[in-house]
DSSP file (Angstrom, degrees, kcal/mol; ACC not computed):
  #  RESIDUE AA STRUCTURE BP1 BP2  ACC     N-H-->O    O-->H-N    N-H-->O    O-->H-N    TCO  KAPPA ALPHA  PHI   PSI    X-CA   Y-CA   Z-CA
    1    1 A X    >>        0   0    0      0, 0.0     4,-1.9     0, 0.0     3,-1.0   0.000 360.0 360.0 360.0 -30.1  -40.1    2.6   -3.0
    2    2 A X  H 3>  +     0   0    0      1,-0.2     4,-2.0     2,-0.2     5,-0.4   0.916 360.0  60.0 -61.6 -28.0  -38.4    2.2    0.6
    3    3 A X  H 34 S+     0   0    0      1,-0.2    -1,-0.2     2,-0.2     4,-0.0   0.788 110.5  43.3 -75.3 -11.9  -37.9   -1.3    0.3
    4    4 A X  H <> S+     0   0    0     -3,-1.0     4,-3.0     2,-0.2     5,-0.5   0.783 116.3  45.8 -85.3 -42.8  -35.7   -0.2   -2.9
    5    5 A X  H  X S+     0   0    0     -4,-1.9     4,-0.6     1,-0.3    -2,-0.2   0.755 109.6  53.8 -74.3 -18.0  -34.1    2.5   -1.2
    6    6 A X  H  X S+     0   0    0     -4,-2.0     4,-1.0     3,-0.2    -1,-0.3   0.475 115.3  46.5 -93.2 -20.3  -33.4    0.1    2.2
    7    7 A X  H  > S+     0   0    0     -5,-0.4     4,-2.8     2,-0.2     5,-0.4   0.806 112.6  40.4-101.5 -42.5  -31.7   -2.3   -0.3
    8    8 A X  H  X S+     0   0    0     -4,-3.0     4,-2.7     2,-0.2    -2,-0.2   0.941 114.5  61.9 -75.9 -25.1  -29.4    0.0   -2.6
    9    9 A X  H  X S+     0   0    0     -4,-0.6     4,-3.5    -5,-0.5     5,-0.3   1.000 113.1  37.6 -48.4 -65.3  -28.5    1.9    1.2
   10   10 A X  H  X S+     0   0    0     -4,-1.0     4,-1.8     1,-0.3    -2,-0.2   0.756 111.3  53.2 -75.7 -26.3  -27.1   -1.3    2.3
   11   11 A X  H  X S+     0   0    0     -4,-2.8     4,-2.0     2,-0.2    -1,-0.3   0.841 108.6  49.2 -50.0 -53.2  -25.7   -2.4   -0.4
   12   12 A X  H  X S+     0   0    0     -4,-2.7     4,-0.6    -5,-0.4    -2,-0.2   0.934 117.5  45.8 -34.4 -60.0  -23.6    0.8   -0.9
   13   13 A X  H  X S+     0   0    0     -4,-3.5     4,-2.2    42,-0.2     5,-0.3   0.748 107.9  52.3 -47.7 -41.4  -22.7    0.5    2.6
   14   14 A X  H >X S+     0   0    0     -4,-1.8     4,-3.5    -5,-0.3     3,-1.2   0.996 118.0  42.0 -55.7 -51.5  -21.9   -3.1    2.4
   15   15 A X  H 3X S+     0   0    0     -4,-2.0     4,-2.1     1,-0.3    -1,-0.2   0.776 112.3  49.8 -68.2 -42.4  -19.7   -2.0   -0.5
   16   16 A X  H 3X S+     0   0    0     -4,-0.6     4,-1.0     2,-0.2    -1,-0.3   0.622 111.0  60.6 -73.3 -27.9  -18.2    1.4    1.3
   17   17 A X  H <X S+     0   0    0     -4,-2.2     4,-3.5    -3,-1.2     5,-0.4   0.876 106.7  37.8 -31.3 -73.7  -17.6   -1.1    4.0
   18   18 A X  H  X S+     0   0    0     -4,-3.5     4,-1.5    -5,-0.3    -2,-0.2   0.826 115.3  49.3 -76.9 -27.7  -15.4   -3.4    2.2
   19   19 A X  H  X S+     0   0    0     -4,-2.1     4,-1.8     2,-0.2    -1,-0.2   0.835 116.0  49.3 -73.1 -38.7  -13.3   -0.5    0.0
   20   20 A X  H  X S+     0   0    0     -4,-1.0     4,-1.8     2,-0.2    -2,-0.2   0.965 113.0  50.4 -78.6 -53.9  -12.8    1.4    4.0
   21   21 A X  H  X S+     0   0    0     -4,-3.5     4,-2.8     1,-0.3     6,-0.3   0.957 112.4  45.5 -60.8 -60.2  -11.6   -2.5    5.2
   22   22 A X  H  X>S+     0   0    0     -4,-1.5     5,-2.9    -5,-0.4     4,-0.7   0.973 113.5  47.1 -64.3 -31.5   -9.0   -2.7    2.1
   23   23 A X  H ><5S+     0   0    0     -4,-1.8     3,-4.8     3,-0.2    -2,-0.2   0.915 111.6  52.7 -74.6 -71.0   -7.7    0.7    2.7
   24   24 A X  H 3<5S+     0   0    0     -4,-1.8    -1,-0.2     1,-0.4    -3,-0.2   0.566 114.6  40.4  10.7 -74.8   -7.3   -0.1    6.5
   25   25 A X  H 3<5S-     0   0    0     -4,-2.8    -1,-0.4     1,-0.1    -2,-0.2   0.215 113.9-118.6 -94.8  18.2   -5.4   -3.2    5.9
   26   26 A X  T <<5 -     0   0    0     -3,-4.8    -3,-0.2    -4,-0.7    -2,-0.2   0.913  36.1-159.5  62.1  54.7   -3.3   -1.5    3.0
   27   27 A X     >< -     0   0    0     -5,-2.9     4,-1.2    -6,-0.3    -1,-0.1  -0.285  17.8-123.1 -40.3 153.1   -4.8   -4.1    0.5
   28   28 A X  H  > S+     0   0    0      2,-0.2     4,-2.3     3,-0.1     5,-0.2   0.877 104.9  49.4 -45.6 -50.9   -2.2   -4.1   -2.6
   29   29 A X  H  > S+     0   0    0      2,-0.2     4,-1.6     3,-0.2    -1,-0.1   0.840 105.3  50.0 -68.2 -36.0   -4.5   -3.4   -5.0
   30   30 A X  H >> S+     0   0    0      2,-0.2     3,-0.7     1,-0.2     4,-0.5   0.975 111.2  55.2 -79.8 -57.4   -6.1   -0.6   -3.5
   31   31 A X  H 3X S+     0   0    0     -4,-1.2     4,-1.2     1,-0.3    -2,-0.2   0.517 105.9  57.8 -39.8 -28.4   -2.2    0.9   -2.9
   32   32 A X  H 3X S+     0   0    0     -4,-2.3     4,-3.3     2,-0.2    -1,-0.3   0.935 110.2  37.4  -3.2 -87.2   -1.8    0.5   -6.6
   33   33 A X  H XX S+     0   0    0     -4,-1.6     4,-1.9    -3,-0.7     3,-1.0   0.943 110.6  58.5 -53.4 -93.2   -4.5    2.5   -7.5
   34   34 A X  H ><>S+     0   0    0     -4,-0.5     3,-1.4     1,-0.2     5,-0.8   0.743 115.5  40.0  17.4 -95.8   -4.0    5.1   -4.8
   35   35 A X  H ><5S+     0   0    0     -4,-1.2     3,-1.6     1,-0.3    -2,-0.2   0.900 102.9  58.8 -46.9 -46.7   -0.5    5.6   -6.2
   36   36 A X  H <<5S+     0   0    0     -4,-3.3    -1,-0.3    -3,-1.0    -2,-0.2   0.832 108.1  50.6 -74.6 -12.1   -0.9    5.5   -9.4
   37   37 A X  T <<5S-     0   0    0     -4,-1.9    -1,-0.2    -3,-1.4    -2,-0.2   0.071 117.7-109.2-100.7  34.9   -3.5    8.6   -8.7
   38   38 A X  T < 5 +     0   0    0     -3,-1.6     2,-0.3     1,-0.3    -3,-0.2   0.849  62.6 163.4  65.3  65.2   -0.7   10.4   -6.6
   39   39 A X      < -     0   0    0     -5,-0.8     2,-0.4    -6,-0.2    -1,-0.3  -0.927  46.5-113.3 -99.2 149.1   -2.7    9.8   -3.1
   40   40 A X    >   -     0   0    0     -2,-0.3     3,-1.9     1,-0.1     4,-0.3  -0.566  13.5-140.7 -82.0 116.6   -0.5   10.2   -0.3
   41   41 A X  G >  S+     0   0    0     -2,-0.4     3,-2.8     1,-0.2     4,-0.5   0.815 105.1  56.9 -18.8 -74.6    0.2    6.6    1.8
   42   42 A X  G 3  S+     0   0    0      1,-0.3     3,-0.3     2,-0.1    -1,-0.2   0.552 105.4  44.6 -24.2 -53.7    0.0    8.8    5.0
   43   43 A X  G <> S+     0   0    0     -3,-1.9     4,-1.0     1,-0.2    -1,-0.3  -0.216  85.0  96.4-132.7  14.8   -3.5   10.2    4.4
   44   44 A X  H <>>S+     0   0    0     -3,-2.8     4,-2.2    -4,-0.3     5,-0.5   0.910  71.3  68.6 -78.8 -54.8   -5.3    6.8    3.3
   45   45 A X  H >>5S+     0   0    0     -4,-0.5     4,-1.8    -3,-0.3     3,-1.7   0.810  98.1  61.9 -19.1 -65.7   -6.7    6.1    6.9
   46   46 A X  H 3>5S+     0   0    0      1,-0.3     4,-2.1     2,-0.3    -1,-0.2   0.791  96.1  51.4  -0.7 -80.5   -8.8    9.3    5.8
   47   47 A X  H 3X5S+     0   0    0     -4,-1.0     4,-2.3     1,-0.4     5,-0.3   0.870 110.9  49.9 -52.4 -31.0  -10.6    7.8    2.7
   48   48 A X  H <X5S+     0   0    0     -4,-2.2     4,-1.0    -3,-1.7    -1,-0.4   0.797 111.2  54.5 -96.6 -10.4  -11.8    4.7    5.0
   49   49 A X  H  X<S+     0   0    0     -4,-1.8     4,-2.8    -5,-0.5    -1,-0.3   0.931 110.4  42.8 -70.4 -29.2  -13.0    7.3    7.5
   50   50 A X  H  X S+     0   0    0     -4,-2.1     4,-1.6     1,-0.2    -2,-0.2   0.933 112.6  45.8 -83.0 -29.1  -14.7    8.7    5.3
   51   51 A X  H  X S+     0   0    0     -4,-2.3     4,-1.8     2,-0.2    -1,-0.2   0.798 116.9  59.5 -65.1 -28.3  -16.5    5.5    3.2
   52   52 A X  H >X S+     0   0    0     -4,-1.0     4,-2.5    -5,-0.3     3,-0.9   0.988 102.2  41.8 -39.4 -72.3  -17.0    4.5    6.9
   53   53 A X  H 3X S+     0   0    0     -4,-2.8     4,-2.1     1,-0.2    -2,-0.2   0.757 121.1  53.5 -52.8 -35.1  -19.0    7.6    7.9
   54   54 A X  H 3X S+     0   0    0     -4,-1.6     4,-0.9     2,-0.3    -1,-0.2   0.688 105.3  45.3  -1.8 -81.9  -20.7    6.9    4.6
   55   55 A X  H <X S+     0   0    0     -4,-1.8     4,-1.3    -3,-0.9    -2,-0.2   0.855 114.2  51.0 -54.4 -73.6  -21.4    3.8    5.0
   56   56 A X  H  X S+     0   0    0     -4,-2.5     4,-2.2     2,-0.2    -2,-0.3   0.744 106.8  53.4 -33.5 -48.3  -22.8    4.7    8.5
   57   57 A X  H  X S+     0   0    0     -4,-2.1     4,-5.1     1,-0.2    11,-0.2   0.958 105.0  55.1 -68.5 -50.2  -25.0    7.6    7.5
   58   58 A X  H  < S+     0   0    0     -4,-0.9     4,-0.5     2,-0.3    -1,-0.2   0.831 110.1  44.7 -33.3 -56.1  -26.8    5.5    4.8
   59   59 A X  H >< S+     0   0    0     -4,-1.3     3,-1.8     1,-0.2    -2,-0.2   0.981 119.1  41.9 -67.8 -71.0  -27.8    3.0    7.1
   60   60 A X  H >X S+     0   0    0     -4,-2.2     3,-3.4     1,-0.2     4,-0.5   0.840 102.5  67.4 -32.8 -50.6  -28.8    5.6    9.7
   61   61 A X  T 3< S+     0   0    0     -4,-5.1    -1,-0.2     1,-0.3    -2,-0.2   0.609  85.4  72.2 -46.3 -10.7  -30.4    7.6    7.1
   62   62 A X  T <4 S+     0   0    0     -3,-1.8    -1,-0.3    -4,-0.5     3,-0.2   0.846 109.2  38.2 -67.9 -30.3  -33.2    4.6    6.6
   63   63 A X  T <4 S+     0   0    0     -3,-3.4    -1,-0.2     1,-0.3    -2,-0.2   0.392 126.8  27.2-118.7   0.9  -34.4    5.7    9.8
   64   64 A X  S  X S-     0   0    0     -4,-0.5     4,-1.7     1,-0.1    -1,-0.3  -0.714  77.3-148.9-164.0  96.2  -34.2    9.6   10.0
   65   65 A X  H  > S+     0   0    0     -3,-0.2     4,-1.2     2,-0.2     5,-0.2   0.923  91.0  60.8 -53.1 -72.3  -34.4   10.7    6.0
   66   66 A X  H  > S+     0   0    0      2,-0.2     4,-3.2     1,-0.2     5,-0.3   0.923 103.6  53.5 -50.0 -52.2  -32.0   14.2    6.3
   67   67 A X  H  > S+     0   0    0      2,-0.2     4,-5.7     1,-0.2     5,-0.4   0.970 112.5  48.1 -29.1 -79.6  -28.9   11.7    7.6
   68   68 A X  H  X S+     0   0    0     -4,-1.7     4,-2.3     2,-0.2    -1,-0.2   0.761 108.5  46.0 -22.6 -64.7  -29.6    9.9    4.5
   69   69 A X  H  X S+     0   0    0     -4,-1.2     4,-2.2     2,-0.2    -2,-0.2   0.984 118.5  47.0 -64.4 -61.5  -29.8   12.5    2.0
   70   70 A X  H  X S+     0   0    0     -4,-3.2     4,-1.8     1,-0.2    -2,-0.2   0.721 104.0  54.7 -63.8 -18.3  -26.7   13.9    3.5
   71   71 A X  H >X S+     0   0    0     -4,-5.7     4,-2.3    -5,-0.3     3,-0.8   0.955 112.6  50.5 -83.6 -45.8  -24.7   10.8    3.8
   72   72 A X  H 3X S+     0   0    0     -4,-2.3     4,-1.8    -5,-0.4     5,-0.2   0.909 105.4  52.9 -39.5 -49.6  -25.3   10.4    0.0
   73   73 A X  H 3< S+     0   0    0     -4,-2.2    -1,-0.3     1,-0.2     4,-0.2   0.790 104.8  51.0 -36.4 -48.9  -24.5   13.3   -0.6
   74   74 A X  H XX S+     0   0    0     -4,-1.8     4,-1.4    -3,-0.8     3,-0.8   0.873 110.8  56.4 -47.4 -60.1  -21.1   12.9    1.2
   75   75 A X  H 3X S+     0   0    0     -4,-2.3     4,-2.4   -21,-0.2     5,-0.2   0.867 102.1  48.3 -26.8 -49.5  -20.7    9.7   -0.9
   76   76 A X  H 3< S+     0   0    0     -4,-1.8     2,-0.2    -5,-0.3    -1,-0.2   0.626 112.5  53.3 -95.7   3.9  -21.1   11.3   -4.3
   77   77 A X  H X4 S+     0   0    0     -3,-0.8     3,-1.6    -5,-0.2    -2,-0.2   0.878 114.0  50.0 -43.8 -90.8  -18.3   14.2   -2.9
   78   78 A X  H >X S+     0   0    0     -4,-1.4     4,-2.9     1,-0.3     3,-2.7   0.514 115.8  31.9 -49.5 -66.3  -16.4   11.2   -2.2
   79   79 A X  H 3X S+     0   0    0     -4,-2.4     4,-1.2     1,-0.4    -1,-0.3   0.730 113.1  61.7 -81.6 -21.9  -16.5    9.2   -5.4
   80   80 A X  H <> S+     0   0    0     -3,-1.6     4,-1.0    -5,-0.2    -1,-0.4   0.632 108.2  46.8 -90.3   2.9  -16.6   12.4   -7.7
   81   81 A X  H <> S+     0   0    0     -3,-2.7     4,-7.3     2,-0.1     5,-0.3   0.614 106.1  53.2 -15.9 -57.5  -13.3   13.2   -6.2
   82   82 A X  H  X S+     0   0    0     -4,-2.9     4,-1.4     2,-0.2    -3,-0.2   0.873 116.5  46.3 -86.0 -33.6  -11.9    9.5   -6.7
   83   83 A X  H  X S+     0   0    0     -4,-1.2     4,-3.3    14,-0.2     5,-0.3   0.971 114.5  43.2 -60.1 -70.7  -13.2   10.2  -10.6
   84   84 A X  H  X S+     0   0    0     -4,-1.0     4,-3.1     1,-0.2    -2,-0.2   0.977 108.3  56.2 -37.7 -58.1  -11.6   13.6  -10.8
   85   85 A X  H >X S+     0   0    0     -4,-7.3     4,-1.6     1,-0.2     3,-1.0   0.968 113.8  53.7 -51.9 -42.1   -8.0   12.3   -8.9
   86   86 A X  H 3<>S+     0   0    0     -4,-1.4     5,-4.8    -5,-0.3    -1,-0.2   0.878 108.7  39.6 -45.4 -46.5   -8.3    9.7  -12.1
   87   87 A X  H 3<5S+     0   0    0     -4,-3.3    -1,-0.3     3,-0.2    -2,-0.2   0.554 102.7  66.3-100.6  -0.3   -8.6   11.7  -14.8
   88   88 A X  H <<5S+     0   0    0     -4,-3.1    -2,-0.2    -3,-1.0    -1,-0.2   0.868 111.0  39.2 -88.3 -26.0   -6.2   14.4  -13.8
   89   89 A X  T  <5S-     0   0    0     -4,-1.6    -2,-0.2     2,-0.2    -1,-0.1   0.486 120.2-116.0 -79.8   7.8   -3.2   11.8  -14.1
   90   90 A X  T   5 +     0   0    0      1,-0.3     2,-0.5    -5,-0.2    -3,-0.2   0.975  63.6 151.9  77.4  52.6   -5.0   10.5  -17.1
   91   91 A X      < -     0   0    0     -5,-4.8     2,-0.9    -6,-0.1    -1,-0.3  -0.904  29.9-166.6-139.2  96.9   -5.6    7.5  -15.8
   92   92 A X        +     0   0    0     -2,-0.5    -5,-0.1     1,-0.3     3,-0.1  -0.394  52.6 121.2-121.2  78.8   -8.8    6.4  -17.6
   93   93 A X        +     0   0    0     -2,-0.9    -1,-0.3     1,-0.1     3,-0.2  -0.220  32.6 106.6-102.2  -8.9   -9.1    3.9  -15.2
   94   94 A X     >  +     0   0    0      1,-0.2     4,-0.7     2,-0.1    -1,-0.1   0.013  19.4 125.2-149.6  49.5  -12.7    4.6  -13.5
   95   95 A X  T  4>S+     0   0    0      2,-0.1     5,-0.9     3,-0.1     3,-0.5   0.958  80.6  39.9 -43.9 -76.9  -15.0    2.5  -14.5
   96   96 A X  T  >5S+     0   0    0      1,-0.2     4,-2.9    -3,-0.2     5,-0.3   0.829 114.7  47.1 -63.9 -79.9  -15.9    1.5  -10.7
   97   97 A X  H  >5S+     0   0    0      2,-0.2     4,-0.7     1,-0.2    -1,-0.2   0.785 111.0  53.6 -50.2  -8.7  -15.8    4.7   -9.0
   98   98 A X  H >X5S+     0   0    0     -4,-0.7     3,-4.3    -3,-0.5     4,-1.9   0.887 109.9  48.2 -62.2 -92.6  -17.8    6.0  -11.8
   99   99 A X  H 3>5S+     0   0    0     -4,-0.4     4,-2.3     1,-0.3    -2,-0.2   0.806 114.7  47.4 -12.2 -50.3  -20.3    3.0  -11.1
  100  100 A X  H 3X<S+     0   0    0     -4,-2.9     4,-2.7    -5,-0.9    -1,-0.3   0.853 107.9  53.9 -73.5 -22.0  -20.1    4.1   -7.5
  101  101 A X  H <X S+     0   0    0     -3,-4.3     4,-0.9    -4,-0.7    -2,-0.2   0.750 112.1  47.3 -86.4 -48.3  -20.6    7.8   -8.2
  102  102 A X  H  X S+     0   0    0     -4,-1.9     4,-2.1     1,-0.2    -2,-0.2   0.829 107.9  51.6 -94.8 -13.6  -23.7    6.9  -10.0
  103  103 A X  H  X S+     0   0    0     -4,-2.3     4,-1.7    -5,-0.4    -2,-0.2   0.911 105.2  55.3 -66.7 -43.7  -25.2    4.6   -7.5
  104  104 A X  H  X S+     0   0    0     -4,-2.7     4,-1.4     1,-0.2   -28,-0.2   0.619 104.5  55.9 -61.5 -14.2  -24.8    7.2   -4.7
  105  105 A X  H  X S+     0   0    0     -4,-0.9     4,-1.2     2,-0.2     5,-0.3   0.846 110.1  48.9 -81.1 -52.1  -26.9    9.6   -7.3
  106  106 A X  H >X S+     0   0    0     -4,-2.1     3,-2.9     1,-0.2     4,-1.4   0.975 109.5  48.0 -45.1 -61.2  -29.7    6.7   -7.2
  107  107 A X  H >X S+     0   0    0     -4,-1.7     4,-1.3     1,-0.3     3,-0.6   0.869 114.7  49.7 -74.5 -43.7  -29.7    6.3   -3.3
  108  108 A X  H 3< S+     0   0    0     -4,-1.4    -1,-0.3     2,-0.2    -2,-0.2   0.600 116.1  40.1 -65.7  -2.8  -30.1   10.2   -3.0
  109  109 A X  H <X S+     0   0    0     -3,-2.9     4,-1.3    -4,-1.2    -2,-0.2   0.538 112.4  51.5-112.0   8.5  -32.6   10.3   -5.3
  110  110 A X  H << S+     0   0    0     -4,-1.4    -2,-0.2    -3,-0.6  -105,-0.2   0.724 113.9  49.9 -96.1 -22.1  -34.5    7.2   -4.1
  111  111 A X  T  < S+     0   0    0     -4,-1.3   -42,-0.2    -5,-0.3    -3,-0.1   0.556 111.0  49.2 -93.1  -9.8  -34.3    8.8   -0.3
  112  112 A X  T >4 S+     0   0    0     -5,-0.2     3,-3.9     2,-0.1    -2,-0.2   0.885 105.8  55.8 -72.9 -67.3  -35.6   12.1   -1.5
  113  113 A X  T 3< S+     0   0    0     -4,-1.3    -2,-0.2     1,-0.3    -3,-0.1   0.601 115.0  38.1 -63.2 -10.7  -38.2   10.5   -3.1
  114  114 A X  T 3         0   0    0      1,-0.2    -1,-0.3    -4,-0.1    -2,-0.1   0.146 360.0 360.0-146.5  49.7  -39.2    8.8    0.2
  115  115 A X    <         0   0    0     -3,-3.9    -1,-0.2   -50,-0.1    -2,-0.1   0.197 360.0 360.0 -64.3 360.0  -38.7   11.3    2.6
């Protein structure tokens, strides 16, 4: 069951990686989105600190189990947030942070389970 939990960790990360990387370099697409779910330009740096730290905890977490559970946790803040900011402009749009929302519920329950 680690070797499951070591794969969907890095994968998340990989993933939390690459979403932190587009906000960074103010991809289009993610500024699209963004906007159209009223986040402020200013305040994007944020979100890629936070998929960073994310990202980071997960990985760490392989190797010290509370880190883990808590960067998932942090994750599934994150990404039930990025649902909510969707559906209060009606924007029912959120297929992929859904996805992500429910992956971060896997990897916390695949790093309880092998704590």
């Amino acid at each position: 069951m680690f070797v499951a939990t070591a794969v969907l960790s890095a994968l998340l990360a990989a993933v939390l990686l690459l979403s932190a990387r587009g906000k960074l370099v103010r991809d289009p697409a993610q500024l699209k989105v963004l906007s159209r779910v009223g986040f402020p330009e200013e305040r994007i740096a944020l979100l890629a600190v936070a998929e960073i730290a994310g990202a980071a905890g997960l990985v760490l977490g392989l190797f010290w189990w509370p880190v883990g559970v808590a960067a998932a946790i942090g994750v599934i803040a994150y990404f039930v947030g990025a649902v909510g900011s969707h559906l209060r402009v009606r924007d029912f749009q959120i297929v992929p942070p859904a996805v992500l929302l429910l992956v971060g519920v896997a990897a916390l329950a695949l790093r309880l389970g092998t704590a």
